[in-house]
C-alpha positions as CSV (number, residue, x, y, z in Angstrom):
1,X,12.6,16.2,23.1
2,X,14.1,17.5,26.1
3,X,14.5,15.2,29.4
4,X,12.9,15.5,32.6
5,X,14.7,14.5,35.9
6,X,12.2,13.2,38.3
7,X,9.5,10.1,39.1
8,X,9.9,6.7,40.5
9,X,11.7,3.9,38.7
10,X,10.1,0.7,38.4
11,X,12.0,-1.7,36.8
12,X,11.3,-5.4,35.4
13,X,9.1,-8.0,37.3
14,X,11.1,-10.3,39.5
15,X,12.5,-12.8,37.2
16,X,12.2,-11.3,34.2
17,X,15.7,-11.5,31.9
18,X,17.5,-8.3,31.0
19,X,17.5,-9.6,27.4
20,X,14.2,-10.7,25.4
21,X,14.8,-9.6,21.9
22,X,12.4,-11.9,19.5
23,X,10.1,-12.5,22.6
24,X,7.6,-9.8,20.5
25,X,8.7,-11.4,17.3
26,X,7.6,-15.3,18.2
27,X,4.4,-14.2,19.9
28,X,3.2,-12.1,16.8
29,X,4.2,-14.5,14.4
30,X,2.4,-17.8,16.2
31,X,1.1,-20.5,13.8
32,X,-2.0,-20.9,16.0
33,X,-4.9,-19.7,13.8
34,X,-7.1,-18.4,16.7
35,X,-4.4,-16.4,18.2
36,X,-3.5,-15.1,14.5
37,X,-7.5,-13.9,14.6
38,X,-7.3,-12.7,17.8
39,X,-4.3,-10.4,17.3
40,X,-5.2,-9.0,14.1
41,X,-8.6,-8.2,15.5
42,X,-6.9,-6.6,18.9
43,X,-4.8,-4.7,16.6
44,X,-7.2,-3.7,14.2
45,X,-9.5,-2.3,17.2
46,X,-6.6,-0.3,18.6
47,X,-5.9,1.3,14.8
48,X,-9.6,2.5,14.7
49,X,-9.5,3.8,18.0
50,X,-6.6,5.8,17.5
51,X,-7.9,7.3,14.0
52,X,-5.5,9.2,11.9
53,X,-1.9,10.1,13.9
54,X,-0.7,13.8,14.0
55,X,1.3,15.8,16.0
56,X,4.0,14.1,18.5
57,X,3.7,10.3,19.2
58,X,5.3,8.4,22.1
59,X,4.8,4.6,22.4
60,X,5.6,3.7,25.9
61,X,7.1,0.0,26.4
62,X,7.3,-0.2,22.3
63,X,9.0,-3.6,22.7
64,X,10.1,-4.9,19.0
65,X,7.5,-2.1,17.3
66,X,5.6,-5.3,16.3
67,X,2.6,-3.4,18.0
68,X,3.4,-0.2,17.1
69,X,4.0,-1.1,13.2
70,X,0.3,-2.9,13.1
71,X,-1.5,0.1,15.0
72,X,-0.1,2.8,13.0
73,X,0.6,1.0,9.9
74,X,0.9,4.0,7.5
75,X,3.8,5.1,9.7
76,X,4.1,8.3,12.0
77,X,7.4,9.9,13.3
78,X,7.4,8.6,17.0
79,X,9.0,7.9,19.8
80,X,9.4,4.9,21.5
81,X,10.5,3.9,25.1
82,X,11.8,0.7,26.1
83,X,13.3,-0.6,29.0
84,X,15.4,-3.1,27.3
85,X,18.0,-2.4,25.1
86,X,18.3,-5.4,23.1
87,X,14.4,-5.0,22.0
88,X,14.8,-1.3,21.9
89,X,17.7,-1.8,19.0
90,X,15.1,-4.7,17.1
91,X,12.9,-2.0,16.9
92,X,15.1,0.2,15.4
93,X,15.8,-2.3,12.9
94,X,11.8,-2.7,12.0
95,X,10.9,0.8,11.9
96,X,13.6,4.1,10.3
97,X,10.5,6.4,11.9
98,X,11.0,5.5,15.0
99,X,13.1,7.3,17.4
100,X,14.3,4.9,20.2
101,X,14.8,5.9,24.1
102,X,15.9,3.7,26.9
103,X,14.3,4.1,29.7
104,X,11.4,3.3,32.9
105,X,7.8,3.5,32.9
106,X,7.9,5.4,36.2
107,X,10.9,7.8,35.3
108,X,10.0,9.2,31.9
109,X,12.6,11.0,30.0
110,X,10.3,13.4,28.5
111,X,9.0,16.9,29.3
112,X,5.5,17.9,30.5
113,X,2.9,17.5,28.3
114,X,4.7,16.9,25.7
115,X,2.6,14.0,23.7
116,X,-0.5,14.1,21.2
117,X,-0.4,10.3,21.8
118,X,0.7,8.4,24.3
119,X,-0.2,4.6,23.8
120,X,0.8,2.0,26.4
121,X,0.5,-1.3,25.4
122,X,0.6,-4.8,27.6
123,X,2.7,-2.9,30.0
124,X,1.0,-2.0,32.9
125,X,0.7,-5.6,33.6
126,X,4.7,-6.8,33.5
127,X,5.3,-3.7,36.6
128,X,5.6,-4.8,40.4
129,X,3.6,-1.1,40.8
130,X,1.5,0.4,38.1
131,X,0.7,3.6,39.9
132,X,4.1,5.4,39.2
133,X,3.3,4.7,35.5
134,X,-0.2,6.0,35.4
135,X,1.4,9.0,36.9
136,X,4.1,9.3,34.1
137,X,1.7,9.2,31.6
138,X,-1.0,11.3,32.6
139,X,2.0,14.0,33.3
140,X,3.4,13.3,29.3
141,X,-0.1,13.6,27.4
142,X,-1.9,16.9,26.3
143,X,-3.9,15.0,23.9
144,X,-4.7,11.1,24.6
145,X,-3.0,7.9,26.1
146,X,-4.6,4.6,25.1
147,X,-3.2,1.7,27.1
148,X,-4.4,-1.9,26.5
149,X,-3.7,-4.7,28.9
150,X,-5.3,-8.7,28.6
151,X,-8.3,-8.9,30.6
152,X,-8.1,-11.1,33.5
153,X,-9.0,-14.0,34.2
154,X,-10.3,-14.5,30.2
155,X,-6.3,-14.3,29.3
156,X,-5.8,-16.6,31.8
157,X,-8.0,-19.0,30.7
158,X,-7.3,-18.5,27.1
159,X,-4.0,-20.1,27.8
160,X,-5.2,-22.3,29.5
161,X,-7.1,-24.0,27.1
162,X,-4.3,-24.0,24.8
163,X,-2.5,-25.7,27.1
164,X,0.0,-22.8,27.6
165,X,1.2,-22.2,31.5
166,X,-0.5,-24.5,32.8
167,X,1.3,-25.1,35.7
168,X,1.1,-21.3,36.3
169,X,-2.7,-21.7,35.7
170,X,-2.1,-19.8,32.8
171,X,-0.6,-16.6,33.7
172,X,2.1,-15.7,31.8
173,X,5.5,-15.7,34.2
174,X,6.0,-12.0,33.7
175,X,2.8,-10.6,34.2
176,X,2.9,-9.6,37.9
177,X,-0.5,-7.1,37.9
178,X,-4.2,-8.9,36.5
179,X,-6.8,-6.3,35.3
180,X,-10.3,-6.8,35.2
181,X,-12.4,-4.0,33.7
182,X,-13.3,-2.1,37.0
183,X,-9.9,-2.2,38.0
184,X,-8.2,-0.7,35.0
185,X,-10.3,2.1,34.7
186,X,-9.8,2.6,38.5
187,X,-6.3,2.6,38.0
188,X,-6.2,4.9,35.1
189,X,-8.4,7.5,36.8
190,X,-5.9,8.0,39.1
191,X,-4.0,9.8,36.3
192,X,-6.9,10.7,34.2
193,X,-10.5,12.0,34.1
194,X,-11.7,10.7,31.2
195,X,-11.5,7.1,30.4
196,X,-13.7,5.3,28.1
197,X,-12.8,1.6,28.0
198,X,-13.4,-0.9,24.4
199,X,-13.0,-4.4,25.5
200,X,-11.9,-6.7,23.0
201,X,-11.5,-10.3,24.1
202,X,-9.2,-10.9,25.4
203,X,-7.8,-7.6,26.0
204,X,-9.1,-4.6,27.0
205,X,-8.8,-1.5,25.4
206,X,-8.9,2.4,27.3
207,X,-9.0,5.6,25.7
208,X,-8.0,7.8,28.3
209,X,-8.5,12.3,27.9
210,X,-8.2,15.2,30.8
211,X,-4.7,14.0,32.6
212,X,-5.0,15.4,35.7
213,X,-2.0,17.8,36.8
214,X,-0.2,17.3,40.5
């Protein structure tokens, strides 16, 4: 897959460390019984939606490939992008289909519409501005982008109630963007002009068709 020279680099939330590897691996590995339901569900909905996998698959933000491994669990050549390099080499380690690029959200390395699939999970809201993203993606896809990201202030709450961030109210310290339904899709139309949103507490799900071209 070819580069492309061009976009606008984002970068990691303010505070965020320039090493995380087992960050994905603790989170989808909790003891907590409810979150273990809740996950499984999330990424059960996000496996139906995306139906069987062909043609050229990019995984934008593909982390450890925890996600990635439990959406496509049959496994599918693909590529995945990550801005970290430690996590970006766990993956490796998880998954021998998966070709691993460093990179930004808002500076893909990756030809024009060049994807069959383009998923974008819990990114959009760890980026100081989600606009160059939606941009990126939208120019990448010539088939579909699903993006999922927690749906605010249910997330929130959730941890609160587990007693997780409290001081914080919640929020996670690296999530930097809070999307309510109205607001994703909003966002996402910017790059797209089809979007069709599945919630699925609490996370929200959007199936996104028709990028729009510049």
């Amino acid at each position: 897959m070819s580069e492309r020279r061009g976009g606008t680099p984002i970068g990691l939330a303010p505070g965020a460390p320039d090493e995380a590897a087992g960050q994905d691996a603790a989170k989808y590995g909790t003891s907590n019984p409810v979150v273990q339901r809740l996950l499984g569900r999330w990424m059960e909905e996000i496996h139906e939606i995306l139906g069987p996998v062909s043609g050229v698959v990019v995984d934008i933000g593909v982390g450890e490939a925890l996600a990635l491994e439990r959406m496509i669990p049959g496994g599918h050549p693909a590529v995945g992008l990550e801005y970290r390099l430690d996590k970006a080499r766990a993956a490796t380690e998880r998954l021998d289909w998966l070709a691993p690029v460093c990179g930004d959200a808002g500076m893909l390395p990756f030809p024009d519409r060049c994807a069959d699939l383009v998923t974008c999970i819990e990114i959009l809201e760890h980026l100081p501005t989600y606009r160059p993203a939606v941009a990126e993606l939208a120019r990448i896809t010539r088939g579909r982008c699903v993006v999922s990201v927690p749906w605010e202030p249910w997330f929130r709450l959730g941890n609160l109630g587990r007693g997780k961030n409290v001081g914080r109210f919640g929020n996670d310290p690296e999530h930097v963007q809070a999307f309510t339904p109205k607001k994703l899709v909003k966002a996402l139309r910017r790059g797209f002009r089809d979007v069709e949103l599945h919630p699925c507490f609490p996370w929200l799900i959007a199936e996104c068709r028709g990028p729009k071209r510049p």
